[in-house]
N, C-alpha and C positions, 0 to 999 in steps of 0.2 A: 052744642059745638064741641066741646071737650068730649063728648063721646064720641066712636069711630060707628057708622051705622056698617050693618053687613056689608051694603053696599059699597064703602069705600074701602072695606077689607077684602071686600072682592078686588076692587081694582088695582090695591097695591099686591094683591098677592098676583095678580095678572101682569105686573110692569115686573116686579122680580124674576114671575115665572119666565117672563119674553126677556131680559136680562140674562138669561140661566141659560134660555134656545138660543143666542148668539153665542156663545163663549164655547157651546158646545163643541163644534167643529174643531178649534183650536186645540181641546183637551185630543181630541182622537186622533188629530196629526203629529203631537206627542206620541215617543219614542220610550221608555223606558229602560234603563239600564239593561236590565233583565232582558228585556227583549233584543236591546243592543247585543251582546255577549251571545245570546242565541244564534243570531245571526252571520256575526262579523268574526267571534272564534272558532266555530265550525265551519270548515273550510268544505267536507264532505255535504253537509247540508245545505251550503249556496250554490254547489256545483249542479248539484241534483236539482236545486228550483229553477238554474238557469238553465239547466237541460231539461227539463218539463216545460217551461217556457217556450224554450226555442221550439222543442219537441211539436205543439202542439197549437205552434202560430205556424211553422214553416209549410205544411201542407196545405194549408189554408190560401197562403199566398200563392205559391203556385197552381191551385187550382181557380184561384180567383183569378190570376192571372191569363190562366189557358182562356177560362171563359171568358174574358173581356177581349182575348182575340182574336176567340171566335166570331164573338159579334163586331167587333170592329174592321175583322178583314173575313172573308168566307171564305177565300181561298188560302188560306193558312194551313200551313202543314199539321196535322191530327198527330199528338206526340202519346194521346190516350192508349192506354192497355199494350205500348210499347216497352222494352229492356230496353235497356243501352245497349244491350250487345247486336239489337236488331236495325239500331241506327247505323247508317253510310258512314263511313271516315274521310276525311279529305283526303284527297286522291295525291300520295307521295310520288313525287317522280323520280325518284331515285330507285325505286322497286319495279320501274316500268323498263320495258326492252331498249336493251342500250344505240339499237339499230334505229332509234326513234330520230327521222330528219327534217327540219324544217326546211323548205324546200323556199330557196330566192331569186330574186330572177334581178338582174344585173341593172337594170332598169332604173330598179327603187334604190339602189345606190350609188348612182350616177358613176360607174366602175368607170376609168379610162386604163387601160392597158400601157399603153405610151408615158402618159404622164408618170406608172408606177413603175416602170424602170427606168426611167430619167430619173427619179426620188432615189432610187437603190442606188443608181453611179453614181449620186452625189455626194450620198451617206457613206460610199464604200471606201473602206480606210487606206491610204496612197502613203505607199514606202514603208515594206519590211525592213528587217532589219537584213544586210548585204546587200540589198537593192538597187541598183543602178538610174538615177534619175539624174535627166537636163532639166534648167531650173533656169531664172533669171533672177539677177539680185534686185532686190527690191527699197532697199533700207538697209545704212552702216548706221553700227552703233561700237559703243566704245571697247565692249567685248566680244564684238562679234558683227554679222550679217545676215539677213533674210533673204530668202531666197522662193520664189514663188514656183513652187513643185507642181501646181493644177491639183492640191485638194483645197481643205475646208479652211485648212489654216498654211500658210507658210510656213519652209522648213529653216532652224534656227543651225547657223553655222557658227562656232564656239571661233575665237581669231587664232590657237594656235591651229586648228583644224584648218585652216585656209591654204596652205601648200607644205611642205619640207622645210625644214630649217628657220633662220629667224627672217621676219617682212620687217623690211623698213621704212617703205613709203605704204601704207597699208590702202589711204581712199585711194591714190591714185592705181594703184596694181587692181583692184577692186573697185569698179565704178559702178554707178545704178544703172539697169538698165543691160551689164554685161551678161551673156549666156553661159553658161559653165556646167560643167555635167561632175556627180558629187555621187556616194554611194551615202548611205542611210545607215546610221552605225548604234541608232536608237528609237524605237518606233516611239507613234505619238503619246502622250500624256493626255490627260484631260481633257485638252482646250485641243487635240485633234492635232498638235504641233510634233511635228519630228525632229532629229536630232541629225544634221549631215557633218557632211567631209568632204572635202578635198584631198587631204592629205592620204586618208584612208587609200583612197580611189588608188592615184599614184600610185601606192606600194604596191596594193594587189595587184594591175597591171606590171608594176616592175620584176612581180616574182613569176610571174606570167610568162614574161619575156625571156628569165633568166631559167627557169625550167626548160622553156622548147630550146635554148639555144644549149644547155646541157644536153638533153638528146640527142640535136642534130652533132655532138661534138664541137661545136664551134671553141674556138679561141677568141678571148678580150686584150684589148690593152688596162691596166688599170693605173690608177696614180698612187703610190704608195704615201698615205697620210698619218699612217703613226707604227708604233711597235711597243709590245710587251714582252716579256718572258718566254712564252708561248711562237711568238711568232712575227706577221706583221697584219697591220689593219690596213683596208681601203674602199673606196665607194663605188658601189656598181648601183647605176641607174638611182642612188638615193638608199639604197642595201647597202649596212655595214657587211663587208665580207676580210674572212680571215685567210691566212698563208700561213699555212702551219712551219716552224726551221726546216722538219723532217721533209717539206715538200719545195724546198728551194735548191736550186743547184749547186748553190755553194751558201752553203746556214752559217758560218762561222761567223764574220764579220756584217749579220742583218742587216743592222743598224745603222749601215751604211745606205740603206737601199728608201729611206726616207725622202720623199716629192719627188722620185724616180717614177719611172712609168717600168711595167714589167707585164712581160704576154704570159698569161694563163689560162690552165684551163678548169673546169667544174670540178670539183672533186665529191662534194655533197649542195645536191640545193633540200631545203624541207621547211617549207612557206610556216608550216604548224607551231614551228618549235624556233622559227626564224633561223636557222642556220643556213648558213652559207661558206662552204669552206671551197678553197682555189688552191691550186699546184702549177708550180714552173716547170717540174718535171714530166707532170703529163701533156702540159703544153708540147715541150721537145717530143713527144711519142706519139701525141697527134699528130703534131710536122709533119712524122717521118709517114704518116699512115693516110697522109693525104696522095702520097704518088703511091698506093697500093690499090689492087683491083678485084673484086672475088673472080675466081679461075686461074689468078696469075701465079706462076712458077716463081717460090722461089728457092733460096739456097741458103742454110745457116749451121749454126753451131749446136749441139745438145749440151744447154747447160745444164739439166739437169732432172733425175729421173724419179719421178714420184709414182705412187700406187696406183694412180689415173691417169697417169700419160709423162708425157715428155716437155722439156719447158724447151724453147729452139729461139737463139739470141739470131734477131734480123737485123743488127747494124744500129743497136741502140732502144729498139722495142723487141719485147719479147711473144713469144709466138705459142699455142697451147695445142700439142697434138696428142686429142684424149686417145685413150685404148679404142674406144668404141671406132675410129678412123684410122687405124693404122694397119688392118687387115681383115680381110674378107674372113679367113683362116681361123683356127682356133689357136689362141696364143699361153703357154704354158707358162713363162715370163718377160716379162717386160726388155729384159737386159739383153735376149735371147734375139731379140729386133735391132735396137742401137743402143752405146752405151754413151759417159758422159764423153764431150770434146769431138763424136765423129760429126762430121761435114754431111747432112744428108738435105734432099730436094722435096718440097711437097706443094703443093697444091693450098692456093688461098680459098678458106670455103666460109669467113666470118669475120667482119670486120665491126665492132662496137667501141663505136668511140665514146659512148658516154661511158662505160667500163676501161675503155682502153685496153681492148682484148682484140685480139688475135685468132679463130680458130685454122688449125692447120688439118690436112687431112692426103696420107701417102696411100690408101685402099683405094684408093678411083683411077689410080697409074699402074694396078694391074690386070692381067690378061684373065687371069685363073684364081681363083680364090686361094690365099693362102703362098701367093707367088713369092711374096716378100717373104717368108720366111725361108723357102724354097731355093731363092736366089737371088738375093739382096742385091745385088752389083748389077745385075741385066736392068732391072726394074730402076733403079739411079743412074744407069747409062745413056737409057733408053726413055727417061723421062719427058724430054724435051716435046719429042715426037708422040707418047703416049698424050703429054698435055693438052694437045692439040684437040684432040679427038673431046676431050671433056669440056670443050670451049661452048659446045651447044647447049649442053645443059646448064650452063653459066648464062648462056645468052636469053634463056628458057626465063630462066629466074627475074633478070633484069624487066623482060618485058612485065610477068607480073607484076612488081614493084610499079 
């Protein structure tokens, strides 16, 4: 028993040896320093294994690849013994003809024509700005009133915007429901809302008014409501208009002429700049030019002899006989014809009452070109009877007009 027979030195060296075969594996999946630093400080030698690596798995794949789809699908596109360069690219449309049309047919989009300009009057924006619109009020509010234009939104009236001057009874002037016609002095905002006027409106119509009635000449009566330095102030049609001293008959004691009434006439209207200036004195000159008639004969005084004609006083208005109408003739000077203070006769051929002009004209009362200077006396003797004769071409005139 204290002896060990071969036999069991056999078996223990056989249980150490199978002892030793286990642990083995262990030691070989040990790393050593040495071999660490190998590896993991050489940055040049792990790039190179991963790139032998990749190197010489990545073909593999790919061909193992191909083959599996070839047998999985037979109709599979053959990428073998192919470049890239001899593969298709997907087909860019941008590199394709610009004339490229897809062609639709009205059908597949249920098109209605009708309906799509109903859409477009609805959407299309109502009231520039100057614009003339009737409206109905819709709604008072404390600053104001709406006013239903026929677009998308109602148009917003501001309350001094509502007429001239100051309102005192504001709902009752303004009730829901009233029609009133407004100019547009802001177009819409945002919300498609515009900005009106009343007030606006008025003016423009009052300079309207006060323009044609300056062309046609006409004469106002005005109310004289205030005075400055300058002048006096008063109101045409809702128009501050001025009276200059220089243009009143007697400027001295103005001041006097306060909640008087006084006939005048235009002397500047200009809507742009808002001026409005009046004269009493062209009032008197219109007066007098309302019993004048183009053709008619008359008789005045030469007040006075300028470079371009003759200035000819008619009883309060003055009268303008250019050079270009006072002889057929060639004229060497002026003085040579009439000088100042003589009494001479001519022919009405221009009457501008928004100027307050006169044109006169003695070349149409003679026989022969140059007669008047020939023999001045025959031709003012004999005027009367000359005048006569120039009546048809007066009367020529009127019918054009």
């Amino acid at each position: 028993m204290k002896g060990v027979s071969n036999k069991d030195a056999q078996n223990k060296g056989k249980i150490k040896g199978s002892q030793k075969e286990v642990k083995k594996p262990l030691q070989v999946l040990h790393i050593s320093k040495k071999e660490k630093e190998e590896i993991f400080n050489d940055n040049e030698t792990l790039i190179k294994e991963d790139e032998t690596e990749i190197k010489a798995i990545k073909p593999l794949i790919i061909e193992d690849s191909i083959k599996k789809g070839k047998e999985n699908n037979p109709n599979s596109i053959n990428l073998e013994n192919k470049s890239f360069q001899e593969l298709e690219k997907p087909t860019n449309y941008e590199e394709e003809d610009q004339d490229f049309v897809i062609e639709r047919k009205v059908d597949e989009f249920d098109f209605d024509e009708s309906a799509f300009l109903e859409a477009l009057n609805e959407n299309e924006p109502i009231g520039a700005t100057g614009e003339t619109i009737k409206g109905k009020i819709i709604a008072l509010e404390s600053d104001g009133l709406y006013i239903d234009i026929g677009g998308k939104a109602p148009g917003f009236m501001p309350k001094k915007e509502c007429a001239l001057g100051v309102i005192t009874n504001f709902k009752e002037k303004f009730s829901v429901g009233l029609e009133m016609e407004v100019l547009v002095i802001k177009e819409q905002n945002a919300d498609g809302m515009v900005t009106v006027s009343a007030r606006a409106l008025i003016l423009r119509q009052s300079w309207e008014k006060v323009a044609k009635s300056a062309k046609n000449g006409e004469l106002i009566q005005v109310l004289i409501n205030g005075f400055n330095r300058g002048g006096l102030t008063c109101d045409v049609d809702g128009l501050r208009g001025f009276i200059p001293r220089s243009q009143l008959e007697d400027g001295k004691d103005y001041q006097s002429f306060v909640s008087k009434h006084l006939k005048v006439a235009f002397l500047e209207v200009n809507p742009e700049s808002r001026k409005l200036v009046l004269s009493e004195k062209k009032a008197l000159l219109v007066s007098k030019f309302a019993n004048l008639k183009l053709g008619q004969l008359i008789e005045g005084e030469v007040l006075a002899v300028k470079p371009y004609g003759f200035f000819v006083d008619l009883g309060g208005a003055s009268g303008l006989l250019h050079q270009s109408s006072i002889t057929k003739g060639s004229i060497r000077t002026l003085r040579e014809i009439f000088i100042e203070g003589e009494i001479i006769k001519a022919l009405i051929i221009e009457i501008d009452l928004e100027r307050g002009r006169i044109g006169l004209n003695t070349a149409l009362l003679e026989n022969s070109p140059g007669e008047l200077i020939v023999d001045k006396s025959k031709v003012m003797t004999e005027a009367s009877e000359r005048a006569q004769k120039t009546k048809s071409l007066f009367d020529k005139k009127d019918q054009e007009k």
